[in-house]
C-alpha positions as CSV (number, residue, x, y, z in Angstrom):
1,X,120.3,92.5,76.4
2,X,120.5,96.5,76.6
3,X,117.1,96.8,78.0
4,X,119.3,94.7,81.3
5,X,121.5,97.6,81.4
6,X,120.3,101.0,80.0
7,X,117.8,102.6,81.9
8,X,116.2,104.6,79.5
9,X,115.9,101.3,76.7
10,X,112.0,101.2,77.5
11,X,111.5,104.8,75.3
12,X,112.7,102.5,72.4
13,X,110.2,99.7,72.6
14,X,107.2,99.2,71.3
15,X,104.1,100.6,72.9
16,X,103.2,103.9,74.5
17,X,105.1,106.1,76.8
18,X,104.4,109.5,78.1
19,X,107.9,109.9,79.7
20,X,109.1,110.5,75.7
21,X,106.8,114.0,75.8
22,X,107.8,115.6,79.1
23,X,108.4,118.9,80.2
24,X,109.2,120.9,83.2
25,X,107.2,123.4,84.2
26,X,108.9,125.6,86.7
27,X,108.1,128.6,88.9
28,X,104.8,127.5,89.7
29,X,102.6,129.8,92.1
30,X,102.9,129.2,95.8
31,X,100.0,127.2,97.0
32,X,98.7,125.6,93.8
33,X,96.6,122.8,93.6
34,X,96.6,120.0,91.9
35,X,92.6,121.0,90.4
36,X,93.9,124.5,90.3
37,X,96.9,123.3,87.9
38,X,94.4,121.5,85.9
39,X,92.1,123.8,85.0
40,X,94.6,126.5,84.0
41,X,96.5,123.8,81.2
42,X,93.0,122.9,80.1
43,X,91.7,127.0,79.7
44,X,95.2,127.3,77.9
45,X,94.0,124.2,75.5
46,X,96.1,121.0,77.1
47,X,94.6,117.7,78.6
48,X,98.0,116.1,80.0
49,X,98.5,112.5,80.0
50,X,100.0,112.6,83.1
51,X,100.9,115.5,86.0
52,X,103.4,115.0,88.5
53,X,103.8,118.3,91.2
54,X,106.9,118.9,92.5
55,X,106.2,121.7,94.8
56,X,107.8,125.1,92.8
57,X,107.3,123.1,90.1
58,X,105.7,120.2,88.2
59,X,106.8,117.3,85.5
60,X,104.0,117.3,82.8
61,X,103.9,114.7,80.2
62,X,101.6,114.7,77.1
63,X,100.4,112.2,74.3
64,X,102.3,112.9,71.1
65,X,105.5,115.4,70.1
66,X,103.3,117.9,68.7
67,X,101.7,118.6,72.3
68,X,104.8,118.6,74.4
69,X,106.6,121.2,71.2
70,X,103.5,123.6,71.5
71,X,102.8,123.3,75.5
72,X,107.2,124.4,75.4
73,X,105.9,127.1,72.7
74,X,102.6,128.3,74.3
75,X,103.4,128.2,77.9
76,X,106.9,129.9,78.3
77,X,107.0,133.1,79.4
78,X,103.1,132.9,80.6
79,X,102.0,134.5,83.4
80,X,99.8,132.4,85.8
81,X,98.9,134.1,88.9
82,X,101.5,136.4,89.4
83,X,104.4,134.0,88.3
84,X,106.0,134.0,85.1
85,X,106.5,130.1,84.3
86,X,109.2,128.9,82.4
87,X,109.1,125.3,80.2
88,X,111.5,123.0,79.4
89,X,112.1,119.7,77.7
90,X,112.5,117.3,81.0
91,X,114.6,114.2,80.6
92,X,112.7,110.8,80.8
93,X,112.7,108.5,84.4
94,X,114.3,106.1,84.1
95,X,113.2,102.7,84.5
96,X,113.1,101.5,88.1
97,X,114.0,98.0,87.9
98,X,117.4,98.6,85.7
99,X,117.8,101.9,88.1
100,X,117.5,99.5,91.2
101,X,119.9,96.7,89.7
102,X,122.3,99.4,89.2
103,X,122.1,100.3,92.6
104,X,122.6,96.8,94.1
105,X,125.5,96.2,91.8
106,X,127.5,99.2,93.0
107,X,126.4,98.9,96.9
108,X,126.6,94.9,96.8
109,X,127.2,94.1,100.2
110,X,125.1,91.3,101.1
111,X,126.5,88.3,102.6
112,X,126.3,85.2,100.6
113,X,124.0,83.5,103.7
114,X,121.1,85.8,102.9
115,X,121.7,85.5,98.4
116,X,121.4,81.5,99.3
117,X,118.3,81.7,101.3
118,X,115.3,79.8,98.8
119,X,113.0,82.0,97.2
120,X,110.4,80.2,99.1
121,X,111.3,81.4,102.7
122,X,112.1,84.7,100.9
123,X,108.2,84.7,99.9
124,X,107.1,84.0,103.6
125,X,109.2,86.9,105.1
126,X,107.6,89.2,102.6
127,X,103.9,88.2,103.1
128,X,104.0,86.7,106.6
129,X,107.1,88.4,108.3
130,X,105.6,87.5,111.9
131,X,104.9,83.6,111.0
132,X,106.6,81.7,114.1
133,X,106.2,84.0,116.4
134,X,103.7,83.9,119.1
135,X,100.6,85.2,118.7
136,X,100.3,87.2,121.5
137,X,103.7,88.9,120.9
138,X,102.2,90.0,117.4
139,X,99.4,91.6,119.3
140,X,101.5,93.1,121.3
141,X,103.4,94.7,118.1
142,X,100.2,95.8,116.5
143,X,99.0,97.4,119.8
144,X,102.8,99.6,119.9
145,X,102.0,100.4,116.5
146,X,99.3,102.1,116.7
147,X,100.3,103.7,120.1
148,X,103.2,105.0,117.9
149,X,100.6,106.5,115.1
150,X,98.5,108.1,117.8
151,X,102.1,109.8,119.7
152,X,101.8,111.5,115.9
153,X,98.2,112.2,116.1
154,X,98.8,113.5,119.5
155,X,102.0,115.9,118.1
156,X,99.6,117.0,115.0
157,X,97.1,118.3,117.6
158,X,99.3,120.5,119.4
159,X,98.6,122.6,116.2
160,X,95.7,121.7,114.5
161,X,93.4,122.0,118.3
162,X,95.6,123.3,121.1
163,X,92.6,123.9,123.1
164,X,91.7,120.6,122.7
165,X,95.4,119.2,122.9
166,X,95.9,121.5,126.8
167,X,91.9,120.0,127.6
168,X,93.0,116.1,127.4
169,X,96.4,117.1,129.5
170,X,98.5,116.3,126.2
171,X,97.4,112.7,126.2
172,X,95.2,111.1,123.6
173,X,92.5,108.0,124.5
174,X,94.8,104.9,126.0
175,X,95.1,102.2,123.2
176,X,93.4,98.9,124.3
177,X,94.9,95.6,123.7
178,X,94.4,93.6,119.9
179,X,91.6,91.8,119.6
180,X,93.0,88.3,118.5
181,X,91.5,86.6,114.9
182,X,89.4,83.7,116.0
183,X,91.6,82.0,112.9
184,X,95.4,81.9,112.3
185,X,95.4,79.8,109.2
186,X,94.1,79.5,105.8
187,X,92.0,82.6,106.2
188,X,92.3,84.9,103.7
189,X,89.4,84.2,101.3
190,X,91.3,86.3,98.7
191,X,94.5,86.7,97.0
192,X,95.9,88.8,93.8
193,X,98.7,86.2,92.3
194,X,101.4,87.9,89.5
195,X,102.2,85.2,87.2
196,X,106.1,85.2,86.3
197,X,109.5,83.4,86.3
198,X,110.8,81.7,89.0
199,X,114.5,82.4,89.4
200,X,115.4,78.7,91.2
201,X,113.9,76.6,88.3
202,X,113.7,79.5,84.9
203,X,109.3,78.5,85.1
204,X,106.5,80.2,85.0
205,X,105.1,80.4,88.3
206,X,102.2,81.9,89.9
207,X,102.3,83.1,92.9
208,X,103.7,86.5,94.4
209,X,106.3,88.5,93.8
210,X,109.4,89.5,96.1
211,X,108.5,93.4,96.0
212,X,107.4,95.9,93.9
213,X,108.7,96.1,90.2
214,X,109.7,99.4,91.4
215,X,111.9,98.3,94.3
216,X,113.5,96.4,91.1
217,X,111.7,93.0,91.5
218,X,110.3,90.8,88.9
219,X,110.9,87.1,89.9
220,X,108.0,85.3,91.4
221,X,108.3,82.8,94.2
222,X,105.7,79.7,94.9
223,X,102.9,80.1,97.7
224,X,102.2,76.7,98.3
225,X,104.0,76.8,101.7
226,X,101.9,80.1,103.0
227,X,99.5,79.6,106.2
228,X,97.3,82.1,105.5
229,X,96.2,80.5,102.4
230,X,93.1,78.1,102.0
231,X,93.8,74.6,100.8
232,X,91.7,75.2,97.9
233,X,93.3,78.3,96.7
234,X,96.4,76.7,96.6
235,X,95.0,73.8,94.7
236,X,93.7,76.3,92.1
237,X,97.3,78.2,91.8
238,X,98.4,74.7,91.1
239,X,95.9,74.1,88.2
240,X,96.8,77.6,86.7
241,X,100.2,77.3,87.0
242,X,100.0,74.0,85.3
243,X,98.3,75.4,82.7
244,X,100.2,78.2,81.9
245,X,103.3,76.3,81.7
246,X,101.8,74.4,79.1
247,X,100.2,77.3,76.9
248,X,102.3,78.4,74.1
249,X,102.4,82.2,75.3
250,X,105.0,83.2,78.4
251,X,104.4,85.5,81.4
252,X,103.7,88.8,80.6
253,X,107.5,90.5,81.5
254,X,107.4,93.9,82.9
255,X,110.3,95.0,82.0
256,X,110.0,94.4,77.8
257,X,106.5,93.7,77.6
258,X,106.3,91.1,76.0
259,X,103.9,87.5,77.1
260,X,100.3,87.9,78.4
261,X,99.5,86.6,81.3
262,X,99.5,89.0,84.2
263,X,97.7,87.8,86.7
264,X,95.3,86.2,89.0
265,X,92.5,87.3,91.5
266,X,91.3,84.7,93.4
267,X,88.2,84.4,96.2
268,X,86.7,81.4,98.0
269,X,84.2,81.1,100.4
270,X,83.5,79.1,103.3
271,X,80.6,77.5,101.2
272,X,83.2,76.2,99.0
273,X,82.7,78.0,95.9
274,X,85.7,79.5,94.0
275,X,86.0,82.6,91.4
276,X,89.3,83.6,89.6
277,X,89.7,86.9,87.6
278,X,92.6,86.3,85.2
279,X,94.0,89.4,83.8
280,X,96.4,89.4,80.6
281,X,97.9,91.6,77.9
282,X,96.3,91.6,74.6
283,X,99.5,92.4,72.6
284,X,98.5,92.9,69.1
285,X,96.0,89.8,68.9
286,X,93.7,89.5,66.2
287,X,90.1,88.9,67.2
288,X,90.5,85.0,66.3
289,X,93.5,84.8,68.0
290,X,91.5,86.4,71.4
291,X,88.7,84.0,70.8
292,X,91.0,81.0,70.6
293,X,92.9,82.1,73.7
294,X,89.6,82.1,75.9
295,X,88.3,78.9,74.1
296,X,91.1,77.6,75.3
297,X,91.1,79.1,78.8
298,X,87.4,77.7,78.9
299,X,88.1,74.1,78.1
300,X,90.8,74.4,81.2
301,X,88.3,75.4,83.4
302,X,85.8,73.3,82.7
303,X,88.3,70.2,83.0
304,X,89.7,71.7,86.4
305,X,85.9,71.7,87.9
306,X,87.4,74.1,90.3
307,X,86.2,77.0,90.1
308,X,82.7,77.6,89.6
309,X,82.8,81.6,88.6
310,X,85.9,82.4,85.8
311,X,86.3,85.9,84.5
312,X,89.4,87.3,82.6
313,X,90.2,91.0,82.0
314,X,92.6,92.2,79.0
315,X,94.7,95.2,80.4
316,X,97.4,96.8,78.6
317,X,100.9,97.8,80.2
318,X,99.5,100.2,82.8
319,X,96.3,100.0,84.2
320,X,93.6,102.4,82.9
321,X,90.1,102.9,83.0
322,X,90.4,102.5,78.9
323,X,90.7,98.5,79.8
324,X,88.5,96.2,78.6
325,X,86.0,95.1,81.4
326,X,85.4,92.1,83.4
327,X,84.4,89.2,80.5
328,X,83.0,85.5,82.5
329,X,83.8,82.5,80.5
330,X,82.1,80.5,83.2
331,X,79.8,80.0,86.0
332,X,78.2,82.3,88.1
333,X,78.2,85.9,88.1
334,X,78.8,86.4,92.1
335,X,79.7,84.0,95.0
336,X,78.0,83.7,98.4
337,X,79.8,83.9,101.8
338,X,78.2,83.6,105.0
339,X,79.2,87.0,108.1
340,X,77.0,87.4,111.4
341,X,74.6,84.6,110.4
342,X,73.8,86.3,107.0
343,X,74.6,85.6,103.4
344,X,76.2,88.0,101.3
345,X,76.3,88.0,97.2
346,X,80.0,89.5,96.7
347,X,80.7,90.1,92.7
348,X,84.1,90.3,91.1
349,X,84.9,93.4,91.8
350,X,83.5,94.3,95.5
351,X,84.6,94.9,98.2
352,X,84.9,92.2,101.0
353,X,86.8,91.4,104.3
354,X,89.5,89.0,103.7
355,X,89.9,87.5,106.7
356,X,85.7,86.5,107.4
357,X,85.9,84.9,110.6
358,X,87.5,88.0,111.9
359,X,85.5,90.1,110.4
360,X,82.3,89.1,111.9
361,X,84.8,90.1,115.3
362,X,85.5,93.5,114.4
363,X,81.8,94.4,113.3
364,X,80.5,93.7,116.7
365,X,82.9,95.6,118.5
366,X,81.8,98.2,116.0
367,X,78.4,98.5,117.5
368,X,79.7,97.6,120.8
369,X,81.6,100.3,121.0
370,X,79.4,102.7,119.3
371,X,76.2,101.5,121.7
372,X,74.1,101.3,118.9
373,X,70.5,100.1,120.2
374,X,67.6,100.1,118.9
375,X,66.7,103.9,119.0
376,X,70.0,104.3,116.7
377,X,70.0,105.3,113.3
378,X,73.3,104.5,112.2
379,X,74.8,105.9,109.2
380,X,77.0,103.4,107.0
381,X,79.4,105.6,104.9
382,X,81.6,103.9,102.2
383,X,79.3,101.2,102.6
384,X,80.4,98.8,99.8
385,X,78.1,96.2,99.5
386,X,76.5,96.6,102.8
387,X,78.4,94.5,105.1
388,X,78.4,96.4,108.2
389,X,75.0,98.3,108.1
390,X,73.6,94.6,107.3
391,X,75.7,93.2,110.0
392,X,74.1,95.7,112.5
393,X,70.5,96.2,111.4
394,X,68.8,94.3,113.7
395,X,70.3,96.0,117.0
396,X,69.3,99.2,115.4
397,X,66.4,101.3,114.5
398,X,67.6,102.2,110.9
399,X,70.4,101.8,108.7
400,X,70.8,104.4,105.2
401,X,74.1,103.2,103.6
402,X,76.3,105.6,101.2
403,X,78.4,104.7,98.7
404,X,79.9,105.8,95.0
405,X,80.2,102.8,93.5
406,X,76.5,101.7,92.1
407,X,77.0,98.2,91.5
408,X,78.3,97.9,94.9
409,X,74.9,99.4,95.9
410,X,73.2,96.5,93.8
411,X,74.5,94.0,95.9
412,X,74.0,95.8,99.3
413,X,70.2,96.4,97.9
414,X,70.0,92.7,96.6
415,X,71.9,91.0,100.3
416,X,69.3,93.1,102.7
417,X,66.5,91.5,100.3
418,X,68.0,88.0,100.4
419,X,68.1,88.4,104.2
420,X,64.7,89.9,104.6
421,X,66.2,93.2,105.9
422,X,63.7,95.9,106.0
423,X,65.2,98.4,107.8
424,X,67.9,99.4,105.5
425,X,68.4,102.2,102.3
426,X,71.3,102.0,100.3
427,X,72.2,105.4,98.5
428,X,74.6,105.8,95.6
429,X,76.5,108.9,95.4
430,X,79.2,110.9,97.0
431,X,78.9,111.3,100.6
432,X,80.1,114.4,101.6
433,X,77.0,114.7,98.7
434,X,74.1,112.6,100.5
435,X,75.3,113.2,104.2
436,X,73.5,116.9,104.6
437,X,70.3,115.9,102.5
438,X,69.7,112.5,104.5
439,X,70.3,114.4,107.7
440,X,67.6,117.0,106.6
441,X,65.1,114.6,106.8
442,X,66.0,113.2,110.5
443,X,64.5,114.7,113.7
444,X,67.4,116.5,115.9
445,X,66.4,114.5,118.6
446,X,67.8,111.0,116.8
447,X,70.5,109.2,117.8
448,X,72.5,109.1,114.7
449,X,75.6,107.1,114.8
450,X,78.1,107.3,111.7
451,X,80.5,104.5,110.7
452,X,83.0,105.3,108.1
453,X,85.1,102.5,106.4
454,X,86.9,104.0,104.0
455,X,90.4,103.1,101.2
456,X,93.6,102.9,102.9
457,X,94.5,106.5,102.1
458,X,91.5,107.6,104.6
459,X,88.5,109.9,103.7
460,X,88.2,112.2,101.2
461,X,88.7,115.9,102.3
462,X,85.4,117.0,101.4
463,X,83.8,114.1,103.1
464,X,85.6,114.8,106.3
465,X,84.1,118.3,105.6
466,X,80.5,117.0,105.9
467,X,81.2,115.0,108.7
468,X,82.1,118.1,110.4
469,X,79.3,120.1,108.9
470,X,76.5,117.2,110.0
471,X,76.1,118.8,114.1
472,X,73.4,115.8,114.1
473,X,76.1,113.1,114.4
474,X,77.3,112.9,118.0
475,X,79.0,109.6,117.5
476,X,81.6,108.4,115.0
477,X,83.2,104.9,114.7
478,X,86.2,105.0,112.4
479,X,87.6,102.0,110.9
480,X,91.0,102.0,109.0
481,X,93.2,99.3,107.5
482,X,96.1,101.5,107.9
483,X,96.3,103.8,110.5
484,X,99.3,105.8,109.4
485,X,98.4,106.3,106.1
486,X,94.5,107.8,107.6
487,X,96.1,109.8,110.0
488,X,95.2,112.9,108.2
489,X,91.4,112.3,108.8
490,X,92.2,111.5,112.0
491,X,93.5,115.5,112.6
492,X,91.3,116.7,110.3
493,X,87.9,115.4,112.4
494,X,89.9,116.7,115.0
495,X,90.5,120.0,113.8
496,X,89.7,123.4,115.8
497,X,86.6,125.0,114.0
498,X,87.0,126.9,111.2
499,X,85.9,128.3,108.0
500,X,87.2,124.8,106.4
501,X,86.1,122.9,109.4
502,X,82.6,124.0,110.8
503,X,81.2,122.3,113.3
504,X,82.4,120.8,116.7
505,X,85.6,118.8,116.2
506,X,85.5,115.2,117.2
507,X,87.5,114.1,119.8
508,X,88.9,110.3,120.0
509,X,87.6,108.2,123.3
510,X,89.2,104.4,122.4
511,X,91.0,102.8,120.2
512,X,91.3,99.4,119.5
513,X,93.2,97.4,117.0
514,X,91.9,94.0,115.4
515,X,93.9,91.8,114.6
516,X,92.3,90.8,110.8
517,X,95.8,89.5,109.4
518,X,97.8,87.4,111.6
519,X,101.1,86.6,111.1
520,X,101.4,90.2,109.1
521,X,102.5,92.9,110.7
522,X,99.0,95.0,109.3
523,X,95.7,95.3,111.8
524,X,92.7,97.0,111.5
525,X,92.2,99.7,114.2
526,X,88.7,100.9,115.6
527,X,88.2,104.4,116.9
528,X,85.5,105.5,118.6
529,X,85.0,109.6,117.8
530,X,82.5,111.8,119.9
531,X,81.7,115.5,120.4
């Protein structure tokens, strides 16, 4: 097949790409932002598809032929704070996966031991590269890695706060040892499976891939063999791989994009219920065709008496808020899992630990660490659906929880109910929003305690801002999931006062990493801020 070899054979398929209409837009002001950018193409009458900055410049990719020929047309020559730009057609990216087999071809070196290792082991060095070794040399591992990420927090500081850098002598808080999972197997109560071709046998197969479609990967190896999974999720891969093996459609194929089915969110609970979120490409389906493919999918369920909450999603070749939502073809709309002696509803799309047992661990170091008692009012930002603020309500005075998401606030509203939580207001909105206007309405003599939980990428600028802004917080107990990648909140808390930064910085007094995913190399790491 050409689309094997040429990298640029995806601008001749079928289906959408912006890569056909891009340009280069080049001498771009020093300094510009991303916003900044923005809000010039759209005064000038564009509404790009897609914006990638380059620093001096920027690739910019629009919707049809006619935009890209009149953004070349309109924007040439234009000056835009003090720089004249200059537009060009920009030549498509090519497509990763044939880029990356290219690559290996040309720079094969690899020994014939490691091609002839089975895709199963393959699978467990991806998703569990520290399976076999002992548990307390993996704490040990996490403990240098975050050591290692506060060396660069430390190195950040000598320039962000040198006053504060000189006043701890150079030396950040001492990193305490990993506090262990009280489980090493079968934990993780959920799992995103691809559904794709298995290299060994030419099946479909559901289970997870070898790396990134970008890193030039689209086989999928089995999971059966993984210790972190629960019996029951692998009995329910088994029942869907089964049954896509015998439905007359094939895997949905990156590369071509052709088949449907994508794949497969699944979460169990310690109760023993089961919900799977199947995702798949509509491809030009009729209506008919749709409804026949989820009476189908129905009829499996209902035979496989596995699962007692089954939702699919269409989604098209990239993900986009455009898709189709979350559609249940059976069961119940949430299930129930049990954290610090409370029950928690937790619907499709919220967010929950994955690792439970460890989870109740690391929420009572939380207010262990933080000393909450029952004069604090602790401040639960990012609170999803309420897990930690519920977790700690009764050894404090009051909890308000923030978060953007609403439904998530449904279900953080509805679980302090179902657990006769009074103490307890869950706000929906932004928080670097609510934060000042909640604080308004607190005496200066509280003791306020914030707890942040935020994505992987850390908090949001502006929220950081308001953290900083909010003199009433004393106390701040950061939790991130990846510690290098939230590094830059770390500074930024940490940052010497300023115009951008008012307010007393925050200075780090422990840290602690939790060991919520054994046999990974990942940990969750606790810090305790204060001013």
């Amino acid at each position: 097949m050409a689309g094997e070899t040429d990298p640029y054979a995806y601008l001749n398929r079928e289906g959408f790409t912006s890569e056909k209409f891009k340009v280069e837009i080049s001498n771009l002001p020093k300094y510009l932002g991303m916003g900044q950018f923005k809000k010039f193409l759209a005064k000038e009458g564009f509404v790009p598809h897609k914006i990638k900055p380059m620093g001096r410049f920027a690739y910019v990719c629009f919707k049809d032929d006619m935009e890209k020929e009149k953004a070349i047309e309109k924007l040439n020559g234009v000056m835009f704070r003090g720089s004249k730009l200059e537009v060009k057609i920009a030549k498509p990216m090519k497509d990763p996966l044939v880029k990356k087999r290219k690559f290996d071809e040309v720079n094969s070196n690899v020994d014939d031991d490691k091609e002839s290792v089975p895709i199963s082991q393959k699978i467990e060095n991806v998703t569990l590269p520290y399976q076999g070794m002992p548990l307390s040399e993996q704490h040990s591992l996490k403990k240098k890695y975050v050591e290692d990420v506060f060396n660069a927090y430390k190195n950040e500081l000598k320039h962000a706060n040198r006053s504060l850098f000189q006043s701890q002598d150079g030396n950040l808080c001492p990193i305490e040892d990993t506090v262990a999972s009280p489980v090493d197997e079968h934990y993780r109560n959920k799992c995103d499976f691809t559904i794709g071709i298995n290299p060994e046998n030419s099946l479909a197969t559901v289970g997870f891939r070898l790396a990134s479609y970008k890193k030039g990967a689209c086989s999928v190896g089995p999971i059966a063999h993984l210790s972190h999974l629960p019996l029951k999720t692998i009995e329910a891969v088994a029942a869907l791989e089964e049954f896509v093996r015998k439905s007359e459609h094939a895997p949905y194929n990156p590369e071509d994009h052709t088949g449907i089915w994508k794949n497969v969110v699944i979460r169990t609970s310690d109760a023993g219920q089961m919900m799977a979120i199947l995702v798949m490409h509509p491809q030009n389906f009729e209506e008919k065709a749709l409804v026949e493919l989820k009476k189908g999918i129905q009829d499996f369920v209902v035979e496989s008496g596995i699962f007692t909450s089954f939702f699919v999603q269409f989604q098209g070749a990239k993900k986009s808020n455009d898709d189709v939502a979350l559609e249940k073809l059976s069961g119940d709309d949430f299930i129930s899992e049990k954290l610090c002696d409370l029950e928690f509803r937790i619907s499709p799309l919220a967010f929950f630990q994955v690792n439970t047992k460890a989870a109740e661990v690391l929420y009572r170091l939380v207010g262990d660490i933080a000393n909450v008692n029952l004069k604090s009012i602790l401040l639960d930002i990012c609170c999803g659906t309420g897990t930690i603020g519920l977790s700690l309500a009764k050894r404090c005075k009051k909890v308000y929880g923030i978060e953007l998401i609403p439904s998530a606030i449904e279900d953080a509203t509805y679980n302090a109910k179902a657990n006769a939580i009074e103490n307890c207001e869950f706000i929906a909105g932004r928080a670097e929003e609510k934060i000042s206007r909640l604080l308004d309405g607190l005496r200066e003599e509280d003791e306020i305690i914030a707890v942040v939980d935020p994505p992987r990428a850390g908090l949001h600028q502006k929220c950081t801002q308001a953290l900083r802004r909010a003199s009433k917080i004393r106390r701040l107990v950061y939790i991130s999931c990846d510690a290098k990648c939230a590094m830059k909140s770390f500074v930024d808390l940490s940052r010497a006062t300023s115009n951008t930064y008012s307010g007393d910085p925050f200075v780090p007094k422990r840290a602690i990493p939790v060991d919520l995913f054994p046999n990974t190399s990942h940990c969750e790491t606790v810090i305790l801020f204060e001013r």
